[in-house]
TILO-659442 format. One line per 3 residues: number of its first residue (from 1); their letters; for each residue x, y, z of C-alpha. Coordinates in Angstrom, 2 decimals. Each point is the difference from the previous one (the first is absolute). Example, Ala and Ser with C-alpha at 12.3 -4.5 7.8 and 13.67 -1.06 7.14 Angstrom:
<atoms>
1	AS	12.30 -4.50 7.80 ~ 1.37 3.44 -0.66
</atoms>
This chain:
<atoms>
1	XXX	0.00 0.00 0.00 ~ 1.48 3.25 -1.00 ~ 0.99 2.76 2.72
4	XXX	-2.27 2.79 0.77 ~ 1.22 3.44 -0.68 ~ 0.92 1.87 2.97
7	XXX	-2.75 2.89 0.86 ~ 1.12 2.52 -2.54 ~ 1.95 -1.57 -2.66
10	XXX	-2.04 -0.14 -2.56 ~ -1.93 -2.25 -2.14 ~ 0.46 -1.20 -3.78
13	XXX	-3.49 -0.62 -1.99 ~ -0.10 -1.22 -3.65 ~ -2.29 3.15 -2.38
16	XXX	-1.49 -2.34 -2.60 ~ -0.76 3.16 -1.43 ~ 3.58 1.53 -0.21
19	XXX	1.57 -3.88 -0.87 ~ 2.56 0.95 3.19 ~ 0.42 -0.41 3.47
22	XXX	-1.11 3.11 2.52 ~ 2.11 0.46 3.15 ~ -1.73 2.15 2.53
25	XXX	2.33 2.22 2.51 ~ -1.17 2.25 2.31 ~ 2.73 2.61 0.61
28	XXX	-0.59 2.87 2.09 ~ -3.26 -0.40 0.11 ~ -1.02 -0.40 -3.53
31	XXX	-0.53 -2.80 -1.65 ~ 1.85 -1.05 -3.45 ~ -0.07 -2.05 -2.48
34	XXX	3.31 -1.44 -1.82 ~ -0.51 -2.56 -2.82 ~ 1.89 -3.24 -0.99
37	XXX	-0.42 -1.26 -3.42 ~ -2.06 -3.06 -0.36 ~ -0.94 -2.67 -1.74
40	XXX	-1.38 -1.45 2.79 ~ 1.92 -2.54 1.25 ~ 1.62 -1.61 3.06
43	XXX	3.66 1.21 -1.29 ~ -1.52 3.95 -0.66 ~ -1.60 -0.27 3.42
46	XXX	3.35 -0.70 1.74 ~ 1.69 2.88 -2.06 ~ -2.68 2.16 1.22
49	XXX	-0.06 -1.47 3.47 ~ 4.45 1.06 0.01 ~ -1.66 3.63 -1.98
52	XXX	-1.51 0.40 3.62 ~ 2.15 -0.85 2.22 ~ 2.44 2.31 -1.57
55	XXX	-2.31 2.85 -0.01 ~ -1.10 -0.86 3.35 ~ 3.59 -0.21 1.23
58	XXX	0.32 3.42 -1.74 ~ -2.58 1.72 1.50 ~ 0.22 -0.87 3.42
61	XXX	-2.67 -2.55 0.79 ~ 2.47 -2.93 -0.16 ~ 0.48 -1.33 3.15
64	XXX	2.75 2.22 1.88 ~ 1.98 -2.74 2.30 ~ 1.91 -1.40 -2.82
67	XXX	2.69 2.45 -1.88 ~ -0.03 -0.34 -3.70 ~ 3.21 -0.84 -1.79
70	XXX	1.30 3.06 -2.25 ~ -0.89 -2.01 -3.48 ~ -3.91 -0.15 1.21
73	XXX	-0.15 3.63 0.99 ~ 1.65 1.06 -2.72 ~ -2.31 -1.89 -2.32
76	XXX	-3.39 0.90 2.23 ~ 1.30 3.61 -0.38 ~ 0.14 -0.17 -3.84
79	XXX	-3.20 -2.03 -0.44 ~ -1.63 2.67 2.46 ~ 1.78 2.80 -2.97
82	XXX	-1.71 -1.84 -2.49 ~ -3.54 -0.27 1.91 ~ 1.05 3.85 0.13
85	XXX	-0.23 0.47 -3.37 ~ 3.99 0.55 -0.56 ~ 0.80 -0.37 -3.82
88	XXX	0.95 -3.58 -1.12 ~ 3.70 1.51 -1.09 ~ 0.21 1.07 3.68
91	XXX	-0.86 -3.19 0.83 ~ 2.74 -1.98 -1.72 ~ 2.47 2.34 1.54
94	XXX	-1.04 -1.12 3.48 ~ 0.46 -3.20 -0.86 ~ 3.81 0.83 -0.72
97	XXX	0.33 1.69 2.46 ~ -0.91 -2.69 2.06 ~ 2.22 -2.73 -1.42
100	XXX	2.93 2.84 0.47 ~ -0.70 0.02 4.18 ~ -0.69 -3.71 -0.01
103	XXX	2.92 -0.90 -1.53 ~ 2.59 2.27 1.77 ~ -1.81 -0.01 3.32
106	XXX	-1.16 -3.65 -0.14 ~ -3.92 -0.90 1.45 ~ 0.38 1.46 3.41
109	XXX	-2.69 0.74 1.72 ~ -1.40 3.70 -0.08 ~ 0.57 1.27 3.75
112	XXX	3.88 -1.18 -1.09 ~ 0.21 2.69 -2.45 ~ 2.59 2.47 1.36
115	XXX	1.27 3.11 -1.33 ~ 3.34 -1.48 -0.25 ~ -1.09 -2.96 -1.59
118	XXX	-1.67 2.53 -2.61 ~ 2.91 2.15 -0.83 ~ 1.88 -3.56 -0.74
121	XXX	-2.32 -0.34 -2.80 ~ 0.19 3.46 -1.13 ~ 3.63 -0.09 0.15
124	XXX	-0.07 -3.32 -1.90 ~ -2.08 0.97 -2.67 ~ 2.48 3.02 -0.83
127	XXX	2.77 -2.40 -0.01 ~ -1.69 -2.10 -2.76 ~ -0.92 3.13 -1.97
130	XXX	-3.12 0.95 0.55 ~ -0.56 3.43 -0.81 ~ -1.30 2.77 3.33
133	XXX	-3.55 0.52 -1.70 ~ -0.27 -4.28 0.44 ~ 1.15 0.04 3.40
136	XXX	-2.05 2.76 0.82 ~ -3.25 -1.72 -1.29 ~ 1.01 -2.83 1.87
139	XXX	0.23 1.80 3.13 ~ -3.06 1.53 -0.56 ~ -2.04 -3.09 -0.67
142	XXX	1.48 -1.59 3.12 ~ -0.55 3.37 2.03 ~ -3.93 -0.45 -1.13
145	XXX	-0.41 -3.30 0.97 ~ 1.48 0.05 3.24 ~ -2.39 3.45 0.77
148	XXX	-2.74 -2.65 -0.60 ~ 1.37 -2.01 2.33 ~ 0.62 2.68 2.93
151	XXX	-3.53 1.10 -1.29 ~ -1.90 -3.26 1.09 ~ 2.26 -1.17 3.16
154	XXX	2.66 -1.76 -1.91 ~ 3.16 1.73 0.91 ~ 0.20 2.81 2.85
157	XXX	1.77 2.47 -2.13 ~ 1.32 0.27 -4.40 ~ 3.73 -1.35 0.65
160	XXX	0.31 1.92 -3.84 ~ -0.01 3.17 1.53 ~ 3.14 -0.19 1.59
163	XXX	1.86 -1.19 -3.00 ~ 2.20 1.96 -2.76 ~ 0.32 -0.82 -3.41
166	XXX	3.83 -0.56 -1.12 ~ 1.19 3.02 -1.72 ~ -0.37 -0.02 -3.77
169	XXX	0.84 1.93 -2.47 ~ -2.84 1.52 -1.57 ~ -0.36 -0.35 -3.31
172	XXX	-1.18 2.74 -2.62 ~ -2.67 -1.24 -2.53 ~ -1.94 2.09 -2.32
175	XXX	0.50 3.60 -1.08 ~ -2.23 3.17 -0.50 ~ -1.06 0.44 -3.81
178	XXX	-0.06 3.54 -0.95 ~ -2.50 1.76 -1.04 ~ 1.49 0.34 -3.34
181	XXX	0.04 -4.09 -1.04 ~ -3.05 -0.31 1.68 ~ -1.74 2.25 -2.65
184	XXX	2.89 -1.96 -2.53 ~ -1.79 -3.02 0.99 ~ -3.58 0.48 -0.03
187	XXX	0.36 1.75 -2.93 ~ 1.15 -3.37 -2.14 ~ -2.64 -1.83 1.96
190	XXX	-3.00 2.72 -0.77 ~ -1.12 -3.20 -2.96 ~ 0.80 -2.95 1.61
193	XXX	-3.86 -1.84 1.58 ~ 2.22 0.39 3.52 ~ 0.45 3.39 -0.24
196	XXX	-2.40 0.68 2.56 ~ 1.36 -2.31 2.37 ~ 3.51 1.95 0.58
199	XXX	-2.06 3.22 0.09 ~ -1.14 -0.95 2.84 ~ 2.89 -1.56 1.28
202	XXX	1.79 3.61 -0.55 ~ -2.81 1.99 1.03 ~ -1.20 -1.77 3.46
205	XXX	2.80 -1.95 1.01 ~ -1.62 -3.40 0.22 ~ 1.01 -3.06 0.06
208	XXX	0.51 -2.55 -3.06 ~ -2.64 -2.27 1.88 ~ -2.39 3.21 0.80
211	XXX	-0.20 0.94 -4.00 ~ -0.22 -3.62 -1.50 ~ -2.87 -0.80 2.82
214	XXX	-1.84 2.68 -0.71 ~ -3.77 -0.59 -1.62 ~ -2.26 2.18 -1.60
217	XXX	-2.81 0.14 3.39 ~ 3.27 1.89 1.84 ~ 0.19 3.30 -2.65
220	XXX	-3.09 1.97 0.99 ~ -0.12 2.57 -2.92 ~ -2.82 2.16 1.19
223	XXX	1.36 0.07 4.06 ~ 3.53 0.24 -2.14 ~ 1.37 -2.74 2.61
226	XXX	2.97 -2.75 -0.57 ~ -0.44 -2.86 2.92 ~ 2.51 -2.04 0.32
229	XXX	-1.35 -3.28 1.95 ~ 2.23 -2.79 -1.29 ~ 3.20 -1.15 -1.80
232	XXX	0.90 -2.33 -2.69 ~ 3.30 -2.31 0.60 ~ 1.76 -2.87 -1.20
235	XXX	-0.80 -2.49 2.10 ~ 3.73 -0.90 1.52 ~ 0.21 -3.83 -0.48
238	XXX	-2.17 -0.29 -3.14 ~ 0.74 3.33 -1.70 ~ -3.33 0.48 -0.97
241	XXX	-1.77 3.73 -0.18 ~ -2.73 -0.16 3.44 ~ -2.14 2.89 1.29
244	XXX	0.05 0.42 3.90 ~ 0.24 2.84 2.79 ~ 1.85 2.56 -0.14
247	XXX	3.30 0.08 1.33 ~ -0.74 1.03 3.51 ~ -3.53 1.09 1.10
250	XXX	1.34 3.69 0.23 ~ 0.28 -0.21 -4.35 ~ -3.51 -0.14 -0.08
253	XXX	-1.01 3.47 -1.13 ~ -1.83 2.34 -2.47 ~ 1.42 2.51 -1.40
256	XXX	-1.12 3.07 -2.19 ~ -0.46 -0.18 -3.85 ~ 2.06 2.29 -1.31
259	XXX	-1.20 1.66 -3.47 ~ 2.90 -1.10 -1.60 ~ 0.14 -3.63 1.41
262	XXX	-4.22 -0.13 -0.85 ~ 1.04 1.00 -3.67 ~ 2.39 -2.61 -0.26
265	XXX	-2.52 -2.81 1.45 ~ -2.39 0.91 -2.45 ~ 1.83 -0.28 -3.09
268	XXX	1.46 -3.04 1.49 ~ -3.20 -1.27 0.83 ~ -1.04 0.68 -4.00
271	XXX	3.06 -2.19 -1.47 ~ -1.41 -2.75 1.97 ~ -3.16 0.78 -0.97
274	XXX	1.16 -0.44 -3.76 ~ 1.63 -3.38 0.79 ~ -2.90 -1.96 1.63
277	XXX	1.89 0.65 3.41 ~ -1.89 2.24 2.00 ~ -2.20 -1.94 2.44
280	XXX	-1.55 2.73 2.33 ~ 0.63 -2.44 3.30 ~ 3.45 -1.23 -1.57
283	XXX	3.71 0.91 0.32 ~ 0.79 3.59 -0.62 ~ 3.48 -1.29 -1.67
286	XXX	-0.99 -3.53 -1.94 ~ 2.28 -1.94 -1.94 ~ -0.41 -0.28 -3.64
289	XXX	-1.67 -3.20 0.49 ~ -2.73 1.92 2.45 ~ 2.33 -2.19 3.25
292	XXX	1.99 1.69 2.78 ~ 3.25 1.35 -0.93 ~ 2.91 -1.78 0.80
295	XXX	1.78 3.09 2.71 ~ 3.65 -1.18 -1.50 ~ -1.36 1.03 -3.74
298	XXX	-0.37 3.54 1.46 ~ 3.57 0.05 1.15 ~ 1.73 -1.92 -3.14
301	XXX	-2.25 3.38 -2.24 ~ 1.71 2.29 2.66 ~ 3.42 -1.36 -0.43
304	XXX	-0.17 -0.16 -3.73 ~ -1.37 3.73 0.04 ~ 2.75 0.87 1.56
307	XXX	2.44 -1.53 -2.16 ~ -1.49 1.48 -3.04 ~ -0.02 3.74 0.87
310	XXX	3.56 -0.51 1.62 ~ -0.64 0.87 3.47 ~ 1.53 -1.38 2.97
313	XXX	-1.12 -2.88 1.80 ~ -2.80 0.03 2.55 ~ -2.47 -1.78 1.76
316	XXX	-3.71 0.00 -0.88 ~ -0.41 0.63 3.94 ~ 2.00 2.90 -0.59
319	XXX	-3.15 1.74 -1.14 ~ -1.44 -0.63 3.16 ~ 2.67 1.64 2.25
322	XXX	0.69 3.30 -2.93 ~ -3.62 0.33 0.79 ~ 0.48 0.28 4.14
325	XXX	2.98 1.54 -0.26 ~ -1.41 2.69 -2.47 ~ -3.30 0.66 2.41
328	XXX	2.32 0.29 3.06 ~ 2.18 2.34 -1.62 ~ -3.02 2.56 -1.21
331	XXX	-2.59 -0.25 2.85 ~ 2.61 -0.31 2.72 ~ -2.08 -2.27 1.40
334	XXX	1.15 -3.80 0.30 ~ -3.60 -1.17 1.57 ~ -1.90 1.27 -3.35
337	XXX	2.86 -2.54 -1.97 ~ -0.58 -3.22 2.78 ~ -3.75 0.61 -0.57
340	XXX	-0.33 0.48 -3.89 ~ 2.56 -2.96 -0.40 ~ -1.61 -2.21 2.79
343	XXX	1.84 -0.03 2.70 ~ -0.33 -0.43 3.66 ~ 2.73 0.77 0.81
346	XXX	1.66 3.28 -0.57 ~ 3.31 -0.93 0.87 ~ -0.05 -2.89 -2.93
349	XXX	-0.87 2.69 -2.64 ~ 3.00 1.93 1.37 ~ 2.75 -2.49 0.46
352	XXX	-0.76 -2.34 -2.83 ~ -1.30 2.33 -2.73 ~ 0.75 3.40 0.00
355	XXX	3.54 1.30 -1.55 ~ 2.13 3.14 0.12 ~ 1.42 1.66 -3.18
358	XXX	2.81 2.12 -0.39 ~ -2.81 2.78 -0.16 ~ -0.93 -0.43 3.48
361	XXX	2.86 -0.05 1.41 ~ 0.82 3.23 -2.12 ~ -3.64 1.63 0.99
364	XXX	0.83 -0.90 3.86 ~ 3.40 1.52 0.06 ~ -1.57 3.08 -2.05
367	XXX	-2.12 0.58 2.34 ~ 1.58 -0.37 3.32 ~ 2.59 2.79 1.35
370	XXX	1.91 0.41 2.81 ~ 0.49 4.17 -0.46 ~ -2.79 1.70 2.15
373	XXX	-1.95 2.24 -2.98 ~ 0.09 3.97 0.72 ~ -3.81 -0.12 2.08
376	XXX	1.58 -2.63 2.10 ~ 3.31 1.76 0.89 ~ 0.50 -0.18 3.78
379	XX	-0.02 3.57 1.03 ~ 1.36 -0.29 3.58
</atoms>
């Protein structure tokens, strides 16, 4: 006879209706519903039996006398991500990032994590190459997960906290385009059926993902409103083109419809018209068969673009941050950027994006003095 739940942990019913397995959770209060795909079956019952237990260990309704070992926390943490609605990409990383602690810290169990024990693997992972924005994410994932775990009673305090990351050099990717090849460029795009999509990569500073997810219901041309509510990706392990969230829940956003940008929609939205491609709940940015676009043909036209007019290399990303570096630099105001490029966090948009010309530092030094001007002149 099988063992009762504990008080708490959930149940797992089979939806005849959704051909899947329901687990139900209360957590905090609320109840909610995960799903575990079916047929039904005593071998998908059993995965969505484990499905709970995870979640339940996860959530804190496991029972709390026995101390998980770091591999289940670390996989009830990324199966609670996914419940979460992380992106599958994500995902996959935390699944790395996983098989990097387990294999340099070994199966320990979780209240043996110690700060020194986590700068080992830090320090290790520099030694074997690994560049400081991958041992950052790692840190970050494992900073997350044990949060959950001071969060529901699992550990007294986040042993991450106290550690330091080796130091690493930090290395410079990317450049600012001028203003010059980005007219260069646009301009020998203006008749290409993607022109539209690097406008508004120029013009808003969003992400590859952001443009090629886009779908007609998000332009409102009489509010003149952009939404952007989800991204298009290659999915990591099969490289195929998916739509999901955004990356972070701060992307989410809608944004004004510039004249300019509503112009360029429309015609665009006319050429598709002309080519049996316009479908008014479709994709904005449909490939020639009517399909997603595949993200890396948007980067192999930007390359080749490049090539052709002679310009220097850059990334396709390097729209993005000309775009927050430009709005910092003419509002003076770096929370405008973080919230017209979706970000959070203010201090991302700064260190990771922005960039200082030699006209900055020219306009700065122009405009500071040291000699006192006439009105100031100390009289005494």
């Amino acid at each position: 006879m099988p063992r009762r739940n504990r008080k708490g942990e959930g149940s797992v019913r089979y939806r005849k209706d959704l051909g899947m397995y329901e687990i139900r959770l209360t957590v905090a209060g609320k109840r909610k519903s995960f799903y575990s795909p079916g047929p039904k079956g005593r071998e998908a019952e059993a995965q969505a039996h484990l499905l709970r237990r995870k979640l339940a260990l996860a959530y804190g309704l496991a029972s709390p006398h026995t101390t998980p070992t770091l591999q289940e926390w670390l996989e009830a943490h990324t199966l609670a991500a996914r419940a979460e609605g992380r992106r599958q990409n994500t995902l996959y990383e935390y699944e790395r990032y996983t098989r990097f602690a387990l294999q340099h810290l070994g199966n320990l169990r979780l209240n043996e994590l110690t700060p020194e024990r986590l700068e080992a693997l830090f320090r290790t992972l520099a030694q074997k190459g690994y560049s400081k924005s991958t041992i950052t994410h790692v840190r970050n994932f494992l900073h997350a997960a044990c949060e959950r775990a001071v969060r529901y009673g699992r550990l007294p305090e986040n042993p991450v906290d106290k550690t330091t990351l080796p130091r690493l050099p930090q290395k410079t990717v990317g450049r600012e385009i001028t203003e010059e090849e980005l007219e260069t460029i646009l301009q020998a795009l203006k008749s290409h059926r993607l022109y539209a999509a690097f406008y508004l990569l120029t013009a808003y500073g969003l992400r590859r993902g952001e443009v090629l997810g886009l779908m007609w219901p998000d332009i409102d041309f009489q509010r003149e409103t952009l939404t952007i509510q989800r991204a298009l990706v290659a999915d990591s392990r099969t490289g195929r083109p998916v739509l999901g969230p955004t990356k972070t829940s701060g992307s989410n956003r809608t944004l004004p419809l510039t004249p300019e940008a509503k112009e360029v929609l429309l015609e665009h939205r006319k050429i598709l018209e002309e080519d049996g491609l316009y479908h008014p709940q479709g994709l904005v940015f449909p490939s020639i068969h009517g399909t997603p676009i595949q993200p890396s043909n948007l980067n192999r036209l930007w390359t080749r673009t490049l090539k052709r007019l002679g310009l220097p290399n850059a990334r396709i990303h390097d729209l993005r941050s000309t775009f927050i570096t430009r709005i910092i630099r003419q509002s003076k105001n770096p929370k405008l950027a973080a919230t017209l490029a979706g970000h959070k966090s203010l201090s991302v948009a700064l260190q990771h994006y922005t960039r200082v010309s030699q006209d900055d530092l020219k306009e700065a030094l122009r405009t500071f003095t040291l000699t006192p001007t006439k009105g100031n002149k100390n009289k005494g």
